[in-house]
N, C-alpha and C positions, 0 to 999 in steps of 0.2 A: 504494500500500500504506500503510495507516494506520502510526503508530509511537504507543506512550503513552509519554511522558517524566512521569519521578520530576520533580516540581518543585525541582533540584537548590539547595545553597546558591550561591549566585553568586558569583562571584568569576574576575576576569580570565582567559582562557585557558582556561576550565574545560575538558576531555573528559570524556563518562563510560562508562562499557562498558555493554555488552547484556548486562542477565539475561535468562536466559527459561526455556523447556522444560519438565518434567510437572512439575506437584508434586502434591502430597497433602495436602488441606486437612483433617489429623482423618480422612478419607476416600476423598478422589475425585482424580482425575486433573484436571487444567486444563491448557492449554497459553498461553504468552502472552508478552511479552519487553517489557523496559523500557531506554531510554537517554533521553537526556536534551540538551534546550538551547532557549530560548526569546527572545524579544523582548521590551521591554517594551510595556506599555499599563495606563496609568494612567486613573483617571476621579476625578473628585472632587465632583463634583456627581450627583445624581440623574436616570434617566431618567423623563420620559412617562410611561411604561409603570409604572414602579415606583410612583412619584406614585399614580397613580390608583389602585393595588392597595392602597398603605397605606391611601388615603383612605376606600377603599372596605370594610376592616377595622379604620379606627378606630386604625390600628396609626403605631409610632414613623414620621417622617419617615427618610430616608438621616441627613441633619445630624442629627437627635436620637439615631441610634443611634449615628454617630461620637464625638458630645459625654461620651455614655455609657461606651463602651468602648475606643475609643482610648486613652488611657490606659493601659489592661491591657492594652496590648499590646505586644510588646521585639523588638527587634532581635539576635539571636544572632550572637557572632562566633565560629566554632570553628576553632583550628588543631592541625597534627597529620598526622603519619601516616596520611592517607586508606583505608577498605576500598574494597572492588572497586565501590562503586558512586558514588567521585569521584577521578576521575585528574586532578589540575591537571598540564598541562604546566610544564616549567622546579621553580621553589619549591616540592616539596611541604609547606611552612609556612607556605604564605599562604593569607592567612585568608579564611573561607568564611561569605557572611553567609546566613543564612537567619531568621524570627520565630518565635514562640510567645505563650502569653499566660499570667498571671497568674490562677493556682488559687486562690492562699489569702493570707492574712494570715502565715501561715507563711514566705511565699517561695517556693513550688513554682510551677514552671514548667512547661507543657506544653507539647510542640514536636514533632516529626517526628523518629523517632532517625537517619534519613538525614541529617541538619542534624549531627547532632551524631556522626557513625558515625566513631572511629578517630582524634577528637581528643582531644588530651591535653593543652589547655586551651581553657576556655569562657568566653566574657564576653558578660553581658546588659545593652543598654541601656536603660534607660525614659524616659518621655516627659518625665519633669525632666532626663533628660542624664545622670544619674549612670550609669554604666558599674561593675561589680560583676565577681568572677569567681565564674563558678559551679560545683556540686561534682553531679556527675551521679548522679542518685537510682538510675536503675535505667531497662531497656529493653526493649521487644517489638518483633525484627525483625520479625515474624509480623503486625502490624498496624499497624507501622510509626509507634510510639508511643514517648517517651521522656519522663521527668519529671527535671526539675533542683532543685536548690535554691541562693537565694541568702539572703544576709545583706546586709539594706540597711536604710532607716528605713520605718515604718510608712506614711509618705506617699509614700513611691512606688511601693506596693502596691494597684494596683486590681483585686480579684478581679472576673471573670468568670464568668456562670453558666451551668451548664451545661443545655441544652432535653431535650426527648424526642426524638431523632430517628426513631423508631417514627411519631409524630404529623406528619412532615414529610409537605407532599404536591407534586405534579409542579405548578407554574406558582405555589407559593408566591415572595414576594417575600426574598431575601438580598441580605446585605451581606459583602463579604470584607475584612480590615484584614490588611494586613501591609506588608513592605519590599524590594516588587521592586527588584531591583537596588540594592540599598541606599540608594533612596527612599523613609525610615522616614515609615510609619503612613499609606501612600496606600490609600484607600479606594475600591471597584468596588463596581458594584452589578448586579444580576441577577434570576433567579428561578433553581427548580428545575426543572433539565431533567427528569431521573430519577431513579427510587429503586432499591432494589434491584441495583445493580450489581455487578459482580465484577472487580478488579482483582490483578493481583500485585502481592506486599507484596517488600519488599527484601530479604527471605527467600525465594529463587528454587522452593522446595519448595512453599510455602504462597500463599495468596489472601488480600482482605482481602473479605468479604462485606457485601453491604447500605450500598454504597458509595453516597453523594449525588452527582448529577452536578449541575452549576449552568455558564451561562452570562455569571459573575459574571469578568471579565476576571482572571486568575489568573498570575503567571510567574516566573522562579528571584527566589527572596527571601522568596515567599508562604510556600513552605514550613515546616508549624507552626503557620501563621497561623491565625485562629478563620472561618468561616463562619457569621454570624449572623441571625438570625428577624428578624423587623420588632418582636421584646419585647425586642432587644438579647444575647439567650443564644444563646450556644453552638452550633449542632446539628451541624459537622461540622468536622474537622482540614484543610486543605487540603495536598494534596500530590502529587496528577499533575495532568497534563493528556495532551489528546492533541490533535496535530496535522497530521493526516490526511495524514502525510509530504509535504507540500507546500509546509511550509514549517518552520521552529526556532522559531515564535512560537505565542504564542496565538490558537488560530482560536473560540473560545468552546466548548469543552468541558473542562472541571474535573474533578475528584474532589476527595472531601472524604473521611475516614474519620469514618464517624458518630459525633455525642456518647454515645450509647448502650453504644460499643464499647468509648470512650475513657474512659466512667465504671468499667464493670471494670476494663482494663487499670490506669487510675492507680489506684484501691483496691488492688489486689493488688501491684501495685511498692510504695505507700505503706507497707503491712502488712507484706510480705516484704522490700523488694528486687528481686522477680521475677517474671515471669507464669507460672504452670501451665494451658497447657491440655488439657483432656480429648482423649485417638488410640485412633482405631480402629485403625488400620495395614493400610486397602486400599486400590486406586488401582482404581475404577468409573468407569461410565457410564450416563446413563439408557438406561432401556427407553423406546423409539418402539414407534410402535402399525405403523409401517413394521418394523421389527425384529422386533417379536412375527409380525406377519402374514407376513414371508416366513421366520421361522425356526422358526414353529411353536412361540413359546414357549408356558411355560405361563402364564406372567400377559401382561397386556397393558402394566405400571407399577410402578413399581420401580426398584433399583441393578441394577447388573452388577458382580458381581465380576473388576474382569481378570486384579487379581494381590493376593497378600496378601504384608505384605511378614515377615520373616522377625522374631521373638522379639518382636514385638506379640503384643496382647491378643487379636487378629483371627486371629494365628497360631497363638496357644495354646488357643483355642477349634476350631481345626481349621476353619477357615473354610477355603472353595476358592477359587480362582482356573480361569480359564479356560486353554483351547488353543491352540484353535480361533481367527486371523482371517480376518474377515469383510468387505466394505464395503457398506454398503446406504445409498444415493442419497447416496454420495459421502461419507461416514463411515467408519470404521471403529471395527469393535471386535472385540471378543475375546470369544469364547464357550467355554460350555461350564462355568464359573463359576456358584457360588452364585446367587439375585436376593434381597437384599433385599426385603419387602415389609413390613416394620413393624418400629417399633424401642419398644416396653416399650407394646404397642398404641395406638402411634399408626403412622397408615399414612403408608407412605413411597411416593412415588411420583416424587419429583424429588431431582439431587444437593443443591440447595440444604433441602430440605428432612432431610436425613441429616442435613449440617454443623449445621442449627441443633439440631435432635436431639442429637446429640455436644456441642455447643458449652454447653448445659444444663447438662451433668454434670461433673465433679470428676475427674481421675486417679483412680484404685481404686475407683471405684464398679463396681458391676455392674448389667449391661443385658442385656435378653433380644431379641433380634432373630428375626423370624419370615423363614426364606429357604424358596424352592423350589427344593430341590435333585433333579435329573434326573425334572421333573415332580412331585417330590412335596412337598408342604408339611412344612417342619417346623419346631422353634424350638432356639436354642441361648443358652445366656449365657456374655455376656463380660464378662472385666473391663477397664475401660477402662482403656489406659497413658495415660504422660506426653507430650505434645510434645514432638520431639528438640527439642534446644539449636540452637542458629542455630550454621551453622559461619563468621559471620562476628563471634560473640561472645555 
């Protein structure tokens, strides 16, 4: 049985709990569970394999992207009163290292809020050694994003830039920087496995979407750490991994949470404080074309409404939820429920395509969504609420 482990901060003894079970990403149901503990494996030179790709795109060496951005990259110390997702045995005040990297000239710090979850002091180091404490800007459990700031001199500020991760593709060449095991600023190198992927965020309700997967050797320390292009930017946060329950180390599968995600989220902590994101308030399923054909729906693609959940936007528009369960080739679901089939005409046919739909818009905006409800086409509008607040802060 596979397990994904949160790429936790390190620190002696560490345990950590299993999240897991439904959440509601803005919309849909997911199911999936997170704990946590790994190995180290370091690399510091470039592979073959990398070589030839940069060579063959003209693009930075491993060493020239290190020379570039190492630098911008710190060592996080956080201690403190741990949330449910790092139980140290024995000391809970012993301190938990995890990375991040350097935004701006300002001092802001981008890092994993799991790095930094429930302490109540933080200290950043940079590649000249000075050691700082830093004042936490602001967090999204939901994508598993937090921004810091310090106060230090202008020279031991190297801002990092951030890429497109839209633009990322599968067998593109990366580099990871961070401090496994609290071996600051060891360097892996890889490509991309996948794109597109779907992870639980340390917010057990919610998912993090459009997740990079990489075979760049990754394990407790990385976390925060930068995933970078062969131009030396940015394109993804690093923060699981998974280890095909086989073993507590790195078997070469990563997550990163994409640059793309992590350019809203810090805009929006920077400006507010806080993140807002746009909720539907249902917990769906797609429609299979297995589904349609033995239950005689009326579309053949689309959502499933299974449940709405109550004093959402979803709820106040009178959306339905289902009754009826079902299992078809070994699935279940719930029928009898609304189906989604377009949300402000664009057509929806998959859950990831709803979330991105949703994830557009703003709290209070209003959206018209086109459902077939008991075979009949209709349209209703909603207004979209707020994302609950993470009940881990």
């Amino acid at each position: 049985m596979s397990s994904l482990r949160p790429l936790r901060p390190y620190a002696a003894l560490v345990a950590t709990a299993t999240l897991g079970g439904a959440v509601a990403v803005g919309a849909v149901a997911v199911l999936g569970g997170l704990e946590g503990s790994t190995t180290v494996v370091t690399e510091t030179a470039s592979s073959p394999r990398y070589e030839s790709a940069s060579k063959a795109q003209g693009a930075m060496s491993v060493n020239e992207i290190y020379e570039r951005a190492a630098p911008g990259v710190v060592q996080i110390t956080s201690t403190g009163q741990p949330g449910v997702s790092v139980l140290p045995a024995g000391d809970p005040r012993q301190p938990a290292l995890g990375s991040g990297f350097v935004m701006d000239k300002a001092g802001h710090i981008v890092t994993n809020f799991h790095v930094v979850e429930g302490a109540d002091e933080i200290r950043v180091s940079f590649s000249n050694r000075d050691t700082v404490e830093a004042t936490l800007v602001g967090t999204d459990p939901s994508t598993d994003v937090a921004v810091l700031q310090v106060e230090t001199s202008a020279s031991a500020l190297t801002p990092l830039s951030l890429g497109d991760s839209d633009k990322v593709r599968v067998g593109d060449p990366v580099v990871a920087i961070g401090n496994p095991f609290g071996l600051d600023r060891t360097a892996t190198a890889g490509i991309v496995s996948a794109v597109q992927r779907l992870i639980n965020s340390p917010d057990p309700r919610f998912t993090i979407d459009h997740v990079i997967q990489t075979d760049a050797p990754i394990n407790h320390g990385n976390s925060g750490g930068p995933l970078l292009n062969t131009r030396g930017q940015v394109i993804g946060v690093n923060t699981q991994i998974e280890t095909g329950g086989l073993s507590t180390g790195n078997v070469g599968i990563g997550f990163a949470v994409p640059s793309n995600t992590v350019k809203d989220v810090v805009a929006q902590i920077l400006s507010t404080g806080k993140v807002d994101h746009a909720y539907l308030g249902i917990r769906g399923q797609e429609v299979t074309s297995d589904l349609a054909e033995t239950y005689k729906l009326a579309v053949e693609a689309g959502v499933l409404i299974g449940s709405v959940e109550p004093g959402t936007g979803a709820a106040k528009a009178r959306l339905q939820g289902g009754d009826t369960q079902v299992v078809v080739a070994g699935e279940t679901y719930v029928l009898g429920g609304d189906i989604i089939v377009a949300f402000d005409d664009r057509q929806i046919s998959s859950i990831e395509e709803l979330r991105d739909a949703i994830a557009a818009h703003k709290p209070g905006e209003k959206i018209r969504l086109e459902i077939y409800r008991d075979a009949k086409k209709t349209s209703v509008t909603v207004t979209l609420g707020r994302r609950p607040a993470s009940p881990q802060g």
